[in-house]
Each structure stands twice: as C-alpha cells, then as structure tokens.
The first five atom37 places (N, CA, C, CB, O) and aatype in JSON, in Angstrom:
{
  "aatype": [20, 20, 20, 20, 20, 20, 20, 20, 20, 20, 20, 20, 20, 20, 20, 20, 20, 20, 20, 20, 20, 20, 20, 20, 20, 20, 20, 20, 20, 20, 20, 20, 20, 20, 20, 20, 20, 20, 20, 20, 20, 20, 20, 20, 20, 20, 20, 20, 20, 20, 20, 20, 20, 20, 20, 20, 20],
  "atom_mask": [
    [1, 1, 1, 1, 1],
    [1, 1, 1, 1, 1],
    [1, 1, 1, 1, 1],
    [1, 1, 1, 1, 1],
    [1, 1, 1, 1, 1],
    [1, 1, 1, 1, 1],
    [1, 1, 1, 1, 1],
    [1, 1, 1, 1, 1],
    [1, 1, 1, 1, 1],
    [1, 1, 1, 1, 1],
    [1, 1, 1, 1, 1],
    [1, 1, 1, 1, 1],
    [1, 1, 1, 1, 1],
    [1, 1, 1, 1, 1],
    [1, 1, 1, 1, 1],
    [1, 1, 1, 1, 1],
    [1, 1, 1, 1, 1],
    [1, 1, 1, 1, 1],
    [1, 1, 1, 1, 1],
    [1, 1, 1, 1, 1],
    [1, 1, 1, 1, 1],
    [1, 1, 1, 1, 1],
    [1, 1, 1, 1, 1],
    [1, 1, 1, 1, 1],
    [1, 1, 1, 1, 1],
    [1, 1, 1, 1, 1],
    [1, 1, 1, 1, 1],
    [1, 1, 1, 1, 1],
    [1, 1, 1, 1, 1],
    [1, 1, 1, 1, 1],
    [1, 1, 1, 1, 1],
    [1, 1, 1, 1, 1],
    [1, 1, 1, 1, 1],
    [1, 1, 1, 1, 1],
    [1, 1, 1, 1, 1],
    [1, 1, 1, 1, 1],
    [1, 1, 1, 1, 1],
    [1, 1, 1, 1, 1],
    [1, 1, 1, 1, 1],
    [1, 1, 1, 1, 1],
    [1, 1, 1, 1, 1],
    [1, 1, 1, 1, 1],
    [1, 1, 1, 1, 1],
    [1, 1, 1, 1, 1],
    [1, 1, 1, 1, 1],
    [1, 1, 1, 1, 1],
    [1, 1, 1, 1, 1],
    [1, 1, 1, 1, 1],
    [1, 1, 1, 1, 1],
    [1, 1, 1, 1, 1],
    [1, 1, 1, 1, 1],
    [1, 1, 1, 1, 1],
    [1, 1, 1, 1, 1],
    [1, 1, 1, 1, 1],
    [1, 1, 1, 1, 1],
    [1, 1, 1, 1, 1],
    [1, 1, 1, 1, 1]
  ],
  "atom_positions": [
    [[-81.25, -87.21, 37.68], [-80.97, -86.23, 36.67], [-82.16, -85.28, 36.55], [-80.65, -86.9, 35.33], [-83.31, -85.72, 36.63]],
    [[-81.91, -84.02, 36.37], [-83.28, -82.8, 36.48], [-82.75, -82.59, 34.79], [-83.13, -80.92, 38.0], [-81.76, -82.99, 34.18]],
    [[-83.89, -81.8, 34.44], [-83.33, -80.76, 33.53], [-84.61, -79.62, 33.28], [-82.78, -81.54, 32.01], [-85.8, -79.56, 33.59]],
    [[-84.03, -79.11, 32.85], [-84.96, -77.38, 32.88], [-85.51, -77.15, 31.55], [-83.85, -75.8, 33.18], [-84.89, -77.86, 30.75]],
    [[-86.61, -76.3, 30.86], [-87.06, -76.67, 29.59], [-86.79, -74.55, 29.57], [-89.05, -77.81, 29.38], [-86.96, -73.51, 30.2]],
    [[-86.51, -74.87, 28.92], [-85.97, -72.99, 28.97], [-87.11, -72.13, 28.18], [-84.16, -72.61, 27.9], [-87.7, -72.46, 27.15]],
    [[-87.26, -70.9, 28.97], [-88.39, -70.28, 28.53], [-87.96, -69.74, 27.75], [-89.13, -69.6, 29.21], [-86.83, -69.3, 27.52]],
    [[-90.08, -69.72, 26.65], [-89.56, -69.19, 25.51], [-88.91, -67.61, 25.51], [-90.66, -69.31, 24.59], [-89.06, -66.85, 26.47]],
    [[-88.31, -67.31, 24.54], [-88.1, -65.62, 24.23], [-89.01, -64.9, 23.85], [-87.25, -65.26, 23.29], [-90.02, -65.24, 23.23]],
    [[-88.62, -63.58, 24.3], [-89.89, -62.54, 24.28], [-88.91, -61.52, 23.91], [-90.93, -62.21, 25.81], [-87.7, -61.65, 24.11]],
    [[-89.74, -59.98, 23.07], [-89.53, -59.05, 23.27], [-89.61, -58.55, 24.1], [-89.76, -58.68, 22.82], [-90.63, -58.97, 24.65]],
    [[-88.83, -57.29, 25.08], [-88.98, -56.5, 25.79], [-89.91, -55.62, 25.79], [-88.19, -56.13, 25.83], [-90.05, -54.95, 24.77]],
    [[-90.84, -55.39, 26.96], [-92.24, -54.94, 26.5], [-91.88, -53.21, 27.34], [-93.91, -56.21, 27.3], [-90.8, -52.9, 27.86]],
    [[-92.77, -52.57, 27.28], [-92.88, -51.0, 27.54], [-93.39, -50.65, 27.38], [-92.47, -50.21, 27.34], [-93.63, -50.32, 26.22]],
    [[-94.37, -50.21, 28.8], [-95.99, -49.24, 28.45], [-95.45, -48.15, 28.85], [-97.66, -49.56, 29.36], [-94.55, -48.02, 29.68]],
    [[-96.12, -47.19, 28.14], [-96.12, -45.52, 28.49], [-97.55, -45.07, 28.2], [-94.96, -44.53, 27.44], [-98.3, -45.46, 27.3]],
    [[-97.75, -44.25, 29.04], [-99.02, -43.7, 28.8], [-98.78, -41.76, 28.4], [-100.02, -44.12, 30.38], [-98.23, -40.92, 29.11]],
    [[-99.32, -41.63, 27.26], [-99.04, -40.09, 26.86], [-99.92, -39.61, 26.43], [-98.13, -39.74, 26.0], [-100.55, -40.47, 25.81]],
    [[-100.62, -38.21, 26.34], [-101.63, -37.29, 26.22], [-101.46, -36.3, 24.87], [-101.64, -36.5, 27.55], [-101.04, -35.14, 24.94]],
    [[-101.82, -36.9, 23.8], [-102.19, -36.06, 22.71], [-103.81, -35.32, 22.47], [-101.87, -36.95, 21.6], [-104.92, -35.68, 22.89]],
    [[-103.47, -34.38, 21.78], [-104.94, -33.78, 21.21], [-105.49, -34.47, 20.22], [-104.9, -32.41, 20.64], [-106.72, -34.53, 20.08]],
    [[-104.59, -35.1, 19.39], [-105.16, -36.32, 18.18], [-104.11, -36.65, 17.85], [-106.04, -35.99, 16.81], [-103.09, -35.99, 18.01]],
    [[-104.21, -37.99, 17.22], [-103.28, -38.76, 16.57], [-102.26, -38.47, 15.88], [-103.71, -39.34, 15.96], [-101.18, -39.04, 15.69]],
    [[-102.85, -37.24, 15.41], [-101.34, -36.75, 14.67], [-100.49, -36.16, 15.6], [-101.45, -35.61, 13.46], [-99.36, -35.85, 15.22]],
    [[-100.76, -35.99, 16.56], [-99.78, -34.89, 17.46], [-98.98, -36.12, 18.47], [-100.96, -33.44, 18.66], [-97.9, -36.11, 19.07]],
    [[-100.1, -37.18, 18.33], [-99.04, -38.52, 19.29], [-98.27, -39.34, 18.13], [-100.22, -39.99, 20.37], [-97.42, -40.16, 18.48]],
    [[-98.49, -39.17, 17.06], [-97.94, -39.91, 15.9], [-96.33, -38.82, 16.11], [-99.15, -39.77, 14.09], [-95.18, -39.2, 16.32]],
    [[-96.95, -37.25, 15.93], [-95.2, -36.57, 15.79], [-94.56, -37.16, 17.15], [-95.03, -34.45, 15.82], [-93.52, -37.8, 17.04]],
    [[-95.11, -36.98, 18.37], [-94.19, -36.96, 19.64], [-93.51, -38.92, 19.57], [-95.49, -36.42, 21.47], [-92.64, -39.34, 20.33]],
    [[-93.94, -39.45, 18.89], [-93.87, -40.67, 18.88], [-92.55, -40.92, 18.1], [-95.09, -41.24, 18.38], [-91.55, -41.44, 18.59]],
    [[-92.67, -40.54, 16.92], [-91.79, -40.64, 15.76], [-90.54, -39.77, 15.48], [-92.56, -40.47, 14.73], [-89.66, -39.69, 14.62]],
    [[-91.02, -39.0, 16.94], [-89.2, -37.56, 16.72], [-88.6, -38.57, 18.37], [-89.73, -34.37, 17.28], [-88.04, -38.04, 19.33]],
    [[-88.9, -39.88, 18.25], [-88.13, -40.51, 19.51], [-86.68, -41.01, 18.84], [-89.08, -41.96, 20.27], [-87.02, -41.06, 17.66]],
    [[-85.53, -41.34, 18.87], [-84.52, -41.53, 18.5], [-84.6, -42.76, 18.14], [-83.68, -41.21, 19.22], [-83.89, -42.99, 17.16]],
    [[-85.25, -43.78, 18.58], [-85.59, -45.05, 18.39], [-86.54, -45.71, 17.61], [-85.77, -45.38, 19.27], [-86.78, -46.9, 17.45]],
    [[-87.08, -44.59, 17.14], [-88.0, -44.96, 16.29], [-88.05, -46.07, 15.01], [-88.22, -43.9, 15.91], [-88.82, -46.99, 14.77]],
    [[-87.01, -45.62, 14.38], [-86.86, -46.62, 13.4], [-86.55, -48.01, 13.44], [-86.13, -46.25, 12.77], [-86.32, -48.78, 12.51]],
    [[-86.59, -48.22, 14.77], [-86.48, -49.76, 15.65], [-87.34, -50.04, 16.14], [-85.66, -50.01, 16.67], [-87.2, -51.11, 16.74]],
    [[-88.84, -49.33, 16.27], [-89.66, -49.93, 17.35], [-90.79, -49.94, 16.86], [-89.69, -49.31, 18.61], [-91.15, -49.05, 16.09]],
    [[-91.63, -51.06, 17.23], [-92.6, -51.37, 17.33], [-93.62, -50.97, 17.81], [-92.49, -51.98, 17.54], [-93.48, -51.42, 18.95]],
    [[-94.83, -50.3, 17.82], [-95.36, -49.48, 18.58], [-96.89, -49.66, 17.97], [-94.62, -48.06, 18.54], [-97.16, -49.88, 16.79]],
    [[-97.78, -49.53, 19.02], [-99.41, -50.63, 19.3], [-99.68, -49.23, 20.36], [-99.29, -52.96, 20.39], [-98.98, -48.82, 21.28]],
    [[-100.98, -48.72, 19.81], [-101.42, -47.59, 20.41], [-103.12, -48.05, 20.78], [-101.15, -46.21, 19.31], [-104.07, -48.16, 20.0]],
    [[-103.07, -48.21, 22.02], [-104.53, -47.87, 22.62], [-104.97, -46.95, 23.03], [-104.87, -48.36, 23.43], [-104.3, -46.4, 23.91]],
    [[-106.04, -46.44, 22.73], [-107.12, -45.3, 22.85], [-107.69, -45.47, 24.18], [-108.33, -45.36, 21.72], [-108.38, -46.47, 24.35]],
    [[-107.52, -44.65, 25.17], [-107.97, -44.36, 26.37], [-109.26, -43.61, 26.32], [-106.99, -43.69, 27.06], [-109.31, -42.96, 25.28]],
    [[-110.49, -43.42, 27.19], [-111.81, -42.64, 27.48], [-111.42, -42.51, 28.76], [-113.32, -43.31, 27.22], [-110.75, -43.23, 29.49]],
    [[-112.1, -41.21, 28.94], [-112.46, -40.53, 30.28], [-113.48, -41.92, 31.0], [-113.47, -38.75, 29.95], [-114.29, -42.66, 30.44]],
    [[-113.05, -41.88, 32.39], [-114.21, -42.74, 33.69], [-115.44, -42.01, 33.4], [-113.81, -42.5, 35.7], [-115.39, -40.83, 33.06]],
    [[-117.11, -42.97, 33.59], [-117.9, -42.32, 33.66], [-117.82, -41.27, 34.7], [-118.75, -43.0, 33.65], [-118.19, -40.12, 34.49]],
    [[-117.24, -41.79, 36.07], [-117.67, -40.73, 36.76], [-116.24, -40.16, 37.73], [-119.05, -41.25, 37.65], [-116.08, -40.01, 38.94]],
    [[-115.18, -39.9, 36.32], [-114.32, -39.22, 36.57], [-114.74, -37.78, 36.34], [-113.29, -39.67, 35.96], [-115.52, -37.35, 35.48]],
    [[-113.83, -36.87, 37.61], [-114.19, -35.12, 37.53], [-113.64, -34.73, 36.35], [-113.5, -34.06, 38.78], [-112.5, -35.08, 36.03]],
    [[-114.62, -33.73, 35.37], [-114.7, -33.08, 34.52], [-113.52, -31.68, 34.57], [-116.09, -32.88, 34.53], [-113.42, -30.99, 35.59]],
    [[-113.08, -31.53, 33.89], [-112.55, -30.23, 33.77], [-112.6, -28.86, 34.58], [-112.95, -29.99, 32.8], [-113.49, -28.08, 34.24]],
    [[-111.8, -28.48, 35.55], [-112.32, -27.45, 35.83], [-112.2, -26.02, 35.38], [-112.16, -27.53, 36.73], [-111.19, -25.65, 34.78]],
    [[-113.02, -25.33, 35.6], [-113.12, -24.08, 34.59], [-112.33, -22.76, 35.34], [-114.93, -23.66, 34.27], [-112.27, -21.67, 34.77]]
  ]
}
C-alpha cells in the first residue's frame, strides 16, 4: 500500500517588474488594475548596479 501526503496550498504567486518616478505614480498604475480590490500586493524597491551604464545624454 503507498500513499501520497498532499502538498500544502499556496497562493498563486506573480512577479512583475514596473518603472515608476515615485510611489505614488506606482501606487496609481497599480490600483487603476481591475483586480485590484482582490489582490495582494508586496512592493520591492529596486537600485541601479554599481556599475550599471548611466543615462545617456
């Protein structure tokens, strides 16, 4: 006789990565999503590489 121990449940996970000027401008693009009022949402703050290329002019 086998038997199987069933994995636990999880939420469905979903990274996106998106480019605001500040928080408020990723807070609007965030919150005019249709889904919003269902989702859960955990925002990490990205930095530039030290020795990623700078801007060009």
């Amino acid at each position: 006789m086998t038997s199987t121990v069933p994995a636990p449940v999880r939420d469905p996970e979903n990274w996106g990565l998106r480019h605001a000027a500040d928080p408020t401008e990723l807070h609007a693009v965030i919150s005019s999503l249709p889904v919003w009022p269902w989702m859960d949402v955990t925002v990490h703050a990205l930095s530039d590489h030290p020795v990623a290329p700078g801007p060009r002019a």
